[in-house]
One Martini backbone bead per residue (centre of mass of N, CA, C, O) as a GRO file, in nm:
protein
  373
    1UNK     BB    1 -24.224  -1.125  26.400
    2UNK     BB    2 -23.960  -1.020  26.272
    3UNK     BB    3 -23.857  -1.271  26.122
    4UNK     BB    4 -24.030  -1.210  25.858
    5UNK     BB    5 -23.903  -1.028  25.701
    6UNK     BB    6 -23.611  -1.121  25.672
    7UNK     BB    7 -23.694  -1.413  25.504
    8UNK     BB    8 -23.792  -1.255  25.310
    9UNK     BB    9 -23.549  -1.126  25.197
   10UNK     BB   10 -23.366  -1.316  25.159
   11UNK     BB   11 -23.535  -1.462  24.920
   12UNK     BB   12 -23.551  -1.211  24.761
   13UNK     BB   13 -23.227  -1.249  24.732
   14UNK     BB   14 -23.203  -1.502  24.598
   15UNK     BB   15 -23.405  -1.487  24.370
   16UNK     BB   16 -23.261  -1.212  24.232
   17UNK     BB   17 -22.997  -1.389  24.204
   18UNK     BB   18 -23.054  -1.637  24.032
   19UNK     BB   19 -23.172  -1.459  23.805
   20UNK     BB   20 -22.940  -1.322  23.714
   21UNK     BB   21 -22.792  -1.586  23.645
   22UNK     BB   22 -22.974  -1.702  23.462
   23UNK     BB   23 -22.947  -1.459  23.247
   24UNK     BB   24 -22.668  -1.469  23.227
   25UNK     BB   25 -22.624  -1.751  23.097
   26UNK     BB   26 -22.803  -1.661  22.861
   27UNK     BB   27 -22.614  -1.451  22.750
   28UNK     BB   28 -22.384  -1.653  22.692
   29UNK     BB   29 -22.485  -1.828  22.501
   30UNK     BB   30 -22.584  -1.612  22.314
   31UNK     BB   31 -22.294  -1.593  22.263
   32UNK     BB   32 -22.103  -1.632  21.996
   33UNK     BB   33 -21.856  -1.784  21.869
   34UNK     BB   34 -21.552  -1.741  21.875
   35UNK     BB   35 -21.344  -1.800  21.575
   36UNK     BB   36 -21.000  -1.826  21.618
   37UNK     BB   37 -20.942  -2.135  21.556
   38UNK     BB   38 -20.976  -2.059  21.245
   39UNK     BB   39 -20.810  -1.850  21.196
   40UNK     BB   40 -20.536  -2.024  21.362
   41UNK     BB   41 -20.570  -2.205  21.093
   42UNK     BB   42 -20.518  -2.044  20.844
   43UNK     BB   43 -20.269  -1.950  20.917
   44UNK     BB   44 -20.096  -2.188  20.935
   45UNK     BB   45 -20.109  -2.275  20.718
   46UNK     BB   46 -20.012  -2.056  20.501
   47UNK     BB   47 -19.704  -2.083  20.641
   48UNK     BB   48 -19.661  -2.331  20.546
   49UNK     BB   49 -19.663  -2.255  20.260
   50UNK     BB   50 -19.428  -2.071  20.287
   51UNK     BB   51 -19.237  -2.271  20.395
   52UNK     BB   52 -19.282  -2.403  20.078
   53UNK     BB   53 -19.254  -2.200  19.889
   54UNK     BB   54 -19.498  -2.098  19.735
   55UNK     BB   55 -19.567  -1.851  19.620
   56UNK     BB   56 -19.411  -1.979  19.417
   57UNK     BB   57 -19.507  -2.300  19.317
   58UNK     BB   58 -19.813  -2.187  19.415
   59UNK     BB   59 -19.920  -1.905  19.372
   60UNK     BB   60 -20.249  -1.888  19.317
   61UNK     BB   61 -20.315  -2.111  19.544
   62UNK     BB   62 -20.175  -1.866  19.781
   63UNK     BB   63 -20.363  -1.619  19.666
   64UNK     BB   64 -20.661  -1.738  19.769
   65UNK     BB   65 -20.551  -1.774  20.046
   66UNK     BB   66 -20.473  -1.469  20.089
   67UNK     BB   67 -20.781  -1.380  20.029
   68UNK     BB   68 -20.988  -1.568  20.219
   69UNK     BB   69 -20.842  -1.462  20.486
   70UNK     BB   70 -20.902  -1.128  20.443
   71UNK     BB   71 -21.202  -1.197  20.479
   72UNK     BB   72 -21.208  -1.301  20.746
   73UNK     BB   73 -21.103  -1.078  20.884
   74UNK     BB   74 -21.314  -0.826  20.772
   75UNK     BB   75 -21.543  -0.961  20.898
   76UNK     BB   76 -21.492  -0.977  21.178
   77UNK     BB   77 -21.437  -0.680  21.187
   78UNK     BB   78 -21.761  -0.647  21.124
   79UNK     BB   79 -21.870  -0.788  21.354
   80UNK     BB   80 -21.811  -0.654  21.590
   81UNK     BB   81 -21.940  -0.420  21.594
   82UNK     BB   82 -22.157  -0.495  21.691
   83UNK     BB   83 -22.362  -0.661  21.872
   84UNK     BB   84 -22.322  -0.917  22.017
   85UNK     BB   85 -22.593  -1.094  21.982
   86UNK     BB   86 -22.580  -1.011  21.653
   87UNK     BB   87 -22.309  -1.199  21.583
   88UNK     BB   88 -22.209  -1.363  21.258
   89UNK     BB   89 -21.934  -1.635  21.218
   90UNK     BB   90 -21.983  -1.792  20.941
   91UNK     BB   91 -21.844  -1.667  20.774
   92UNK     BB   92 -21.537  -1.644  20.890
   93UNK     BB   93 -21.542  -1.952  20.866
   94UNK     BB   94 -21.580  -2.019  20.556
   95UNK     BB   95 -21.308  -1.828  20.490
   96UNK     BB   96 -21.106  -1.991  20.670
   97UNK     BB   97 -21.162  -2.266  20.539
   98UNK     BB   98 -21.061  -2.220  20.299
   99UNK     BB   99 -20.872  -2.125  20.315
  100UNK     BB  100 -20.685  -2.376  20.459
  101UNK     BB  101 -20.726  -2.561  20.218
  102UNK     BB  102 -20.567  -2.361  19.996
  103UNK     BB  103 -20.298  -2.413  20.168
  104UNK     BB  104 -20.294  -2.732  20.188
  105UNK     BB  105 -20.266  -2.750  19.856
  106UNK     BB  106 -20.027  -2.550  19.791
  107UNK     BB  107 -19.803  -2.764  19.931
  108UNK     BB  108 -19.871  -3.013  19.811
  109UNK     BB  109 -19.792  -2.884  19.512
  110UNK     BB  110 -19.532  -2.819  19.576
  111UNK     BB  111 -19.387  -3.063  19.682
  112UNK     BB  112 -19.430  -3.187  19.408
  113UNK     BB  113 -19.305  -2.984  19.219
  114UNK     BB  114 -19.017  -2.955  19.359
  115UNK     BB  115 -18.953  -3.288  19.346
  116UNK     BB  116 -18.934  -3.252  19.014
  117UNK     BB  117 -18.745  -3.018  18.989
  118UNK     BB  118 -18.544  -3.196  19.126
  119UNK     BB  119 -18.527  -3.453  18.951
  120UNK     BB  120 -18.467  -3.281  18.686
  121UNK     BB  121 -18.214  -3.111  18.749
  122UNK     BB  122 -18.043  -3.389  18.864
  123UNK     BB  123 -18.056  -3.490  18.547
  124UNK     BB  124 -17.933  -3.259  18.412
  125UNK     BB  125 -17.686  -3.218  18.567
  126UNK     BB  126 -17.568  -3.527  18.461
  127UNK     BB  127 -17.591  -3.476  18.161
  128UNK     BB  128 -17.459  -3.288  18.148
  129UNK     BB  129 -17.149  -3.332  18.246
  130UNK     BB  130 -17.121  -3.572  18.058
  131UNK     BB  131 -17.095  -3.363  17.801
  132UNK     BB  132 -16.809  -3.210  17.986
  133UNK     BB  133 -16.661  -3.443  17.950
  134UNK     BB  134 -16.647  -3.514  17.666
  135UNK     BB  135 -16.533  -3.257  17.598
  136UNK     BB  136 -16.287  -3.225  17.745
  137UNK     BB  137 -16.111  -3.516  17.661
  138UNK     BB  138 -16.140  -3.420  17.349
  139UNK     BB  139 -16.241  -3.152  17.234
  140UNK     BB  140 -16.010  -2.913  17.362
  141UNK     BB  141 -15.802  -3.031  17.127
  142UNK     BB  142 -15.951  -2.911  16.908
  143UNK     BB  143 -15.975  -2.699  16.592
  144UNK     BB  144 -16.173  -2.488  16.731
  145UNK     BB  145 -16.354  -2.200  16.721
  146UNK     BB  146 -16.352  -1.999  17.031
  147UNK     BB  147 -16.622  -2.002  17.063
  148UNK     BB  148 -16.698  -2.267  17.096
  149UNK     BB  149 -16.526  -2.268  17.352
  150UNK     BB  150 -16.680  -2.040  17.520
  151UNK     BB  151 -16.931  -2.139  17.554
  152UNK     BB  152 -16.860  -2.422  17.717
  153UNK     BB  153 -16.765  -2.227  17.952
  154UNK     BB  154 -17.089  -2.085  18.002
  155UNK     BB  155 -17.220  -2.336  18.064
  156UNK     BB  156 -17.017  -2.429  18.334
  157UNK     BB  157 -17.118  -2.213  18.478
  158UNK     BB  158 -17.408  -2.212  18.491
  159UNK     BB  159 -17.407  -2.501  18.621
  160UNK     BB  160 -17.292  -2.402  18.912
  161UNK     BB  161 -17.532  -2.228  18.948
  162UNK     BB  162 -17.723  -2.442  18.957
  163UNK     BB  163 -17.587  -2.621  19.187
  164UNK     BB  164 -17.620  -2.375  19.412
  165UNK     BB  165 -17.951  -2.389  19.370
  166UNK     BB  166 -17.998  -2.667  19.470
  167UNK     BB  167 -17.855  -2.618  19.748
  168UNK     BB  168 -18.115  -2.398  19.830
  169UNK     BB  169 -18.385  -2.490  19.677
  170UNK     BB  170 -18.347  -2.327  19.385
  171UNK     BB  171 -18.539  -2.478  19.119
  172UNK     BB  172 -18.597  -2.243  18.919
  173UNK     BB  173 -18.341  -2.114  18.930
  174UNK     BB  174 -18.201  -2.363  18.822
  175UNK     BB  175 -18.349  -2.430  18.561
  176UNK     BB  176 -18.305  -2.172  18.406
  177UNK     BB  177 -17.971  -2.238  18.409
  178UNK     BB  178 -17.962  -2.495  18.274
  179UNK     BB  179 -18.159  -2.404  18.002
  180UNK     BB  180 -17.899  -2.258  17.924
  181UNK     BB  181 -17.702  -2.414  17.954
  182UNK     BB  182 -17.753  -2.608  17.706
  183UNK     BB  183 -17.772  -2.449  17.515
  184UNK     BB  184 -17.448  -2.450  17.489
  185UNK     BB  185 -17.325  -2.664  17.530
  186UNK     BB  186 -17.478  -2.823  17.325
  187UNK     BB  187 -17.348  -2.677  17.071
  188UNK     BB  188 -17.089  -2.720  17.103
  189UNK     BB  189 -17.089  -3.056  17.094
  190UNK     BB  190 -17.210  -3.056  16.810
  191UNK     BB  191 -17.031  -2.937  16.654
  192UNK     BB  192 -16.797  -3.150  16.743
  193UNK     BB  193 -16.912  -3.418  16.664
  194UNK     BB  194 -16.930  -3.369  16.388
  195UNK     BB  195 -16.679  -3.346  16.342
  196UNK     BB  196 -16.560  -3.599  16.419
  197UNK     BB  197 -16.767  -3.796  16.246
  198UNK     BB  198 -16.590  -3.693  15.986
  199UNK     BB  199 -16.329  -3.786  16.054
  200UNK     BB  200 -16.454  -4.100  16.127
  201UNK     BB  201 -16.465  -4.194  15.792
  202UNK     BB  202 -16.137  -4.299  15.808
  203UNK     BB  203 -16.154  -4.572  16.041
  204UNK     BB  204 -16.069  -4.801  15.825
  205UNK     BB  205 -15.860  -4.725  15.707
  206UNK     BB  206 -15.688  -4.716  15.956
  207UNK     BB  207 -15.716  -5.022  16.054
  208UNK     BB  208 -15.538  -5.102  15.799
  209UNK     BB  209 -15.284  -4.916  15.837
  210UNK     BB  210 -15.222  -5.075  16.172
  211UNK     BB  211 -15.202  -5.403  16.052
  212UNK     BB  212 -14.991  -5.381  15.861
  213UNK     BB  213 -14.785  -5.263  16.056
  214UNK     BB  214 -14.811  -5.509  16.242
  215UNK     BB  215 -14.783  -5.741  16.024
  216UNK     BB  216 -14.463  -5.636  15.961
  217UNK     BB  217 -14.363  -5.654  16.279
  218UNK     BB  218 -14.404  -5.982  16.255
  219UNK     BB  219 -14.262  -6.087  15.991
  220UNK     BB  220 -13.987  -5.873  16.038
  221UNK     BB  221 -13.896  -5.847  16.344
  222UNK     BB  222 -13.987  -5.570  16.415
  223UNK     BB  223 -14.012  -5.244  16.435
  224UNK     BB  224 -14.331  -5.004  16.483
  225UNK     BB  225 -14.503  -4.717  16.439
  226UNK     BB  226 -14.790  -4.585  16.625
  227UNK     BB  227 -15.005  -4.309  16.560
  228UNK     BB  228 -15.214  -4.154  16.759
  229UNK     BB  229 -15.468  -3.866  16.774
  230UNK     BB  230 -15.701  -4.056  16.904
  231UNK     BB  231 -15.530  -4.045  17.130
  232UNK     BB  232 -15.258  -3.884  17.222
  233UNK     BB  233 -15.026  -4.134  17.051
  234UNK     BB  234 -14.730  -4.366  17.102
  235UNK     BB  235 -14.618  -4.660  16.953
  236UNK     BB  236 -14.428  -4.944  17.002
  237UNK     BB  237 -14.343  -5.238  16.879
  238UNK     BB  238 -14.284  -5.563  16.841
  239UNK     BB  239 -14.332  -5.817  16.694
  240UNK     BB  240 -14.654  -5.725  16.697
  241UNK     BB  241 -14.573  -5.617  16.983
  242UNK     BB  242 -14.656  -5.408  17.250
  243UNK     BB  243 -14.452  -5.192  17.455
  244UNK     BB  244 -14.554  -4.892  17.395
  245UNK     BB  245 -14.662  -4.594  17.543
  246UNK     BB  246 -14.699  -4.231  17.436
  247UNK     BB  247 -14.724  -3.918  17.479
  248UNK     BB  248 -14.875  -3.662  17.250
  249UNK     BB  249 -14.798  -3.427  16.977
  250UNK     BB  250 -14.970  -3.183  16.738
  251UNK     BB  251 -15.039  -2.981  16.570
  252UNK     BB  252 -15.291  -2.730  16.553
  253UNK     BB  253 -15.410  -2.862  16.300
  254UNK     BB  254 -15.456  -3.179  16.315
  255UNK     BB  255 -15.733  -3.275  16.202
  256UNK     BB  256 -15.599  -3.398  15.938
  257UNK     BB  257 -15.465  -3.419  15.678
  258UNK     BB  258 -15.208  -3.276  15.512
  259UNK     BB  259 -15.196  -3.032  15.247
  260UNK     BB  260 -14.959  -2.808  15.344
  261UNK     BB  261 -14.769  -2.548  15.366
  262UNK     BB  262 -14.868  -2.398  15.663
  263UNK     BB  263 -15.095  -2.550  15.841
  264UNK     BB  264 -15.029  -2.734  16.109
  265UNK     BB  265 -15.061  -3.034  15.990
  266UNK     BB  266 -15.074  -3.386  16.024
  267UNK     BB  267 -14.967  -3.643  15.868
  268UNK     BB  268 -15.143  -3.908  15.713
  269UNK     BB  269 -15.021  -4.256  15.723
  270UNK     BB  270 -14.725  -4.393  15.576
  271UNK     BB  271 -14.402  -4.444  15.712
  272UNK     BB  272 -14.081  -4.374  15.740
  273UNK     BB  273 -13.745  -4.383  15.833
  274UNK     BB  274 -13.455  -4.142  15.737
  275UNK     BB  275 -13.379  -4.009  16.009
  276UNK     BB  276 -13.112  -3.972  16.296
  277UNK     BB  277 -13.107  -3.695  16.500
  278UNK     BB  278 -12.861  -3.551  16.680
  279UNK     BB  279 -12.611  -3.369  16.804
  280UNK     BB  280 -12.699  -3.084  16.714
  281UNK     BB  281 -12.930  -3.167  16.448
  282UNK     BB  282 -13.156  -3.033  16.658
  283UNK     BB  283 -13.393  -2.840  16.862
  284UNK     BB  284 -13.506  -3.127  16.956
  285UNK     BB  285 -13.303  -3.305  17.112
  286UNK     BB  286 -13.471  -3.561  16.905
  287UNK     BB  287 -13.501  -3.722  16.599
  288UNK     BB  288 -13.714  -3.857  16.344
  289UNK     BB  289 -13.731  -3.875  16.027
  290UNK     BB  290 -13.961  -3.860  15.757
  291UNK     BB  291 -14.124  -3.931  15.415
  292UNK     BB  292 -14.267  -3.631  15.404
  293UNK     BB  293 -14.356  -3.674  15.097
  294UNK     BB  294 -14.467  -3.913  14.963
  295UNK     BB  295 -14.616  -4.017  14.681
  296UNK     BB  296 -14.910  -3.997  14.745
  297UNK     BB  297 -14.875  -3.676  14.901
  298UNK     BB  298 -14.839  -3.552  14.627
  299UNK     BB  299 -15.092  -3.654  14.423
  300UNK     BB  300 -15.302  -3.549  14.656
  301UNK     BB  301 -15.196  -3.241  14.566
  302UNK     BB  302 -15.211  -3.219  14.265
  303UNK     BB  303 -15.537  -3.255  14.274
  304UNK     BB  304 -15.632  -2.994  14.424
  305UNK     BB  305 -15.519  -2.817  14.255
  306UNK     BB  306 -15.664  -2.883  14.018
  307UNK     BB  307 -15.930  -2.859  14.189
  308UNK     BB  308 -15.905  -2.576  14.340
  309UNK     BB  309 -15.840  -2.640  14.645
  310UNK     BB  310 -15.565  -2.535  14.605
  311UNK     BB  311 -15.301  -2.305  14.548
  312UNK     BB  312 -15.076  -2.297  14.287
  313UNK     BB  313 -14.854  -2.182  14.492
  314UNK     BB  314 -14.815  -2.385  14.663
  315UNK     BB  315 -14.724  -2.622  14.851
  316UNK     BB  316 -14.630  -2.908  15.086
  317UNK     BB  317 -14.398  -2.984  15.193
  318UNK     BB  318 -14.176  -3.073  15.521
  319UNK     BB  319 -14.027  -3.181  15.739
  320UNK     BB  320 -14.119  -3.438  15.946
  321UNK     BB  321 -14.112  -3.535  16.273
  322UNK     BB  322 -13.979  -3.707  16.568
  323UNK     BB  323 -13.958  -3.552  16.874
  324UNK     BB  324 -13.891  -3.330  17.120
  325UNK     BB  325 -14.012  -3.156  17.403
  326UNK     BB  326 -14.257  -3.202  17.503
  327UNK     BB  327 -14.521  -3.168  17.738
  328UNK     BB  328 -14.698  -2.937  17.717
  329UNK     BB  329 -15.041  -2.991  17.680
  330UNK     BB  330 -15.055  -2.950  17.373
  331UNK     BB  331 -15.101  -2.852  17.060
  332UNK     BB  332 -14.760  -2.694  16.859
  333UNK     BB  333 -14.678  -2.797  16.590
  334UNK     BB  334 -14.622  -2.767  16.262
  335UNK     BB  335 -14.640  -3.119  16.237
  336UNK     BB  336 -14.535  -3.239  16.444
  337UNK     BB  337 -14.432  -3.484  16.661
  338UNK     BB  338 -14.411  -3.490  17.027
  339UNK     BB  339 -14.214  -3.542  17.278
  340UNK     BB  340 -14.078  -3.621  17.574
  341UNK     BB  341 -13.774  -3.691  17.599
  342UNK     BB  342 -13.780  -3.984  17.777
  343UNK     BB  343 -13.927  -4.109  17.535
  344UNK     BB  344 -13.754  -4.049  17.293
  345UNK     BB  345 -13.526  -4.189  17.388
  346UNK     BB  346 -13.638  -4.459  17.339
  347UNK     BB  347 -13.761  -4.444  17.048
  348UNK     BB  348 -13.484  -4.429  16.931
  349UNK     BB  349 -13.326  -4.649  17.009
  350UNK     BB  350 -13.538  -4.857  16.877
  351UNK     BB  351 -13.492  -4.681  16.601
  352UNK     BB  352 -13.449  -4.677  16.282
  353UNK     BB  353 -13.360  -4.704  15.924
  354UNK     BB  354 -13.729  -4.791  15.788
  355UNK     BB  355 -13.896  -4.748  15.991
  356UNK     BB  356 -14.239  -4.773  16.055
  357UNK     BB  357 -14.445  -4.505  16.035
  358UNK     BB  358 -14.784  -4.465  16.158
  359UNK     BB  359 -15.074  -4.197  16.081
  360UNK     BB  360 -15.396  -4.160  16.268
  361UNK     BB  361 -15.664  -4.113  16.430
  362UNK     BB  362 -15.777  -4.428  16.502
  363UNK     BB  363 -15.823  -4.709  16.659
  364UNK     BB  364 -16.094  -4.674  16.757
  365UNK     BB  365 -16.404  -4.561  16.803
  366UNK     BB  366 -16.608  -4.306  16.837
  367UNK     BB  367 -16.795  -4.458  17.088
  368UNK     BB  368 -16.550  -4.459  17.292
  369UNK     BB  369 -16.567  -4.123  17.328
  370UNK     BB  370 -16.869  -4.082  17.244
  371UNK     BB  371 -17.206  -3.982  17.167
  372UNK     BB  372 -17.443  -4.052  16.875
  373UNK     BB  373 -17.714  -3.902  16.959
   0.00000   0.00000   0.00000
């Protein structure tokens, strides 16, 4: 009789036990899942456009990003307060979501646009490069006023931070740079360009002027001096056929034929040798004197003088030779050809008087030296 009390109890603790867990049951199911993994789902995507510097390059849609993720935040913890049962985290998600997809969009177009800028830079700095290659080979022996060749030192300083900005990945600041850069180095190339385009209107007189030396020395089996201005060189022929070629210096204004006395600048045209110097009777090692101002270079100074282009009182000069002492690496004599010694030496030897010295700007043409686009 006593074993049904404790059966019923039984009975009714597992009924009981039973009632509470299918209850627990229910309200863990009734409990919303945490957003989590939306929410670190959407930072990650975030960290990602940050770490492909999206901030810098897709700014406003990584603002968009980080303004929808701080909702997600806001409501969540706006939802937490609540009572647990009671707690809706679909805009939680749905804010997530957006920031999420705004964050991979982000890194998409960075990806893109950093391409393009590092694509844009690497052609820029090519660019440059080749147009301060070709100032350099040229322009800086140029008689061009220093503010010009200023620019051109200043753009060069710029383009080496541009390249240093390209190789941190920062390409935006590498174009502001490039930017700049352009600015001087174009301006300096164009100014100089002008000038040579101009210089060079005179290229077929030269050409007419070097074939005619060259069939002088070879119809009449003789020495021929060819002097080119650009590049500085100096030519040596015989009956026709060139033997030597050695580097050339010339006065500080050299571009451009002579005008007058203390210009500074070197005489082109045709000419002889008048005398050979040497034995302590040059201060530059020997020399060659040639026959400048020929009957030609009185008549066009007389000209100018007639027509105001030079003052009344001019001079034309004299004394033009071809010495030695050389070899200094830039224009630096009053008008004269400057040799180093040892080439000096060679072309004393076989120049006499009478041979032949032609002075032109060049034997090439201006495009085998820069671009004249």
């Amino acid at each position: 009789m006593m074993r049904y009390p404790l059966v019923k109890k039984l009975i009714f603790i597992a009924l009981t036990t039973s009632m509470i867990a299918a209850m627990l049951l229910l309200f863990i199911k009734l409990i919303p899942e945490d957003p989590l993994k939306d929410i670190e789902a959407a930072r990650e995507a975030i960290a990602k456009a940050r770490d492909h510097n999206s901030v810098i390059y897709s700014a406003k849609i990584f603002r968009e990003a980080r303004s929808y993720y701080d909702s997600a935040m806001i409501s969540w913890k706006t939802e937490n307060k609540r009572f647990i049962l009671f707690r809706d985290y679909e805009r939680v998600r749905m804010f997530a979501s957006i920031s999420q997809k705004k964050a991979n969009e982000a890194t998409k177009r960075t990806i893109t646009r950093t391409n393009d800028l590092r694509a844009g830079l690497d052609h820029e700095l090519a660019r440059l490069h080749k147009e301060m290659e070709d100032f350099e080979k040229i322009f800086l022996s140029l008689p061009i006023p220093q503010d010009i060749k200023n620019k051109h030192v200043r753009g060069k300083l710029l383009v080496k931070e541009a390249e240093i900005a390209f190789e941190k990945g920062q390409y935006v600041a590498g174009n502001v740079k490039i930017t700049e850069a352009n600015e001087y180095i174009t301006e300096s190339y164009a100014y100089a360009r002008e000038k040579l385009s101009d210089y060079f209107r005179n290229y077929n007189q030269w050409q007419e002027l070097a074939k005619g030396t060259i069939n002088e020395s070879r119809n009449n089996g003789t020495y021929a001096i060819i002097i080119e201005k650009i590049p500085g060189v100096i030519h040596l022929y015989y009956e026709g056929v060139k033997k030597y070629t050695f580097e050339a210096e010339f006065g500080k204004n050299w571009m451009g034929d002579k005008m007058s006395s203390g210009d500074y600048a070197t005489p082109e045209g045709r000419y002889i040798v008048t005398k050979k110097l040497s034995n302590g009777s040059t201060k530059y090692h020997k020399a060659l004197m040639i026959n400048y101002p020929n009957q030609q270079d009185l008549e066009e100074f007389n000209v100018r003088v007639q027509r105001g282009q030079l003052p009344s009182d001019a001079r034309i000069g004299e004394l033009i030779e071809i010495h030695g002492d050389g070899g200094r690496g830039g224009n630096w004599t009053e008008g004269c050809v400057a040799l180093s010694n040892s080439d000096m030496d060679l072309i004393f030897k076989y120049a006499s008087k009478g041979t032949p010295v032609t002075i032109i700007g060049s034997t090439m043409p201006l495009e085998k030296y820069i671009s004249l686009r």
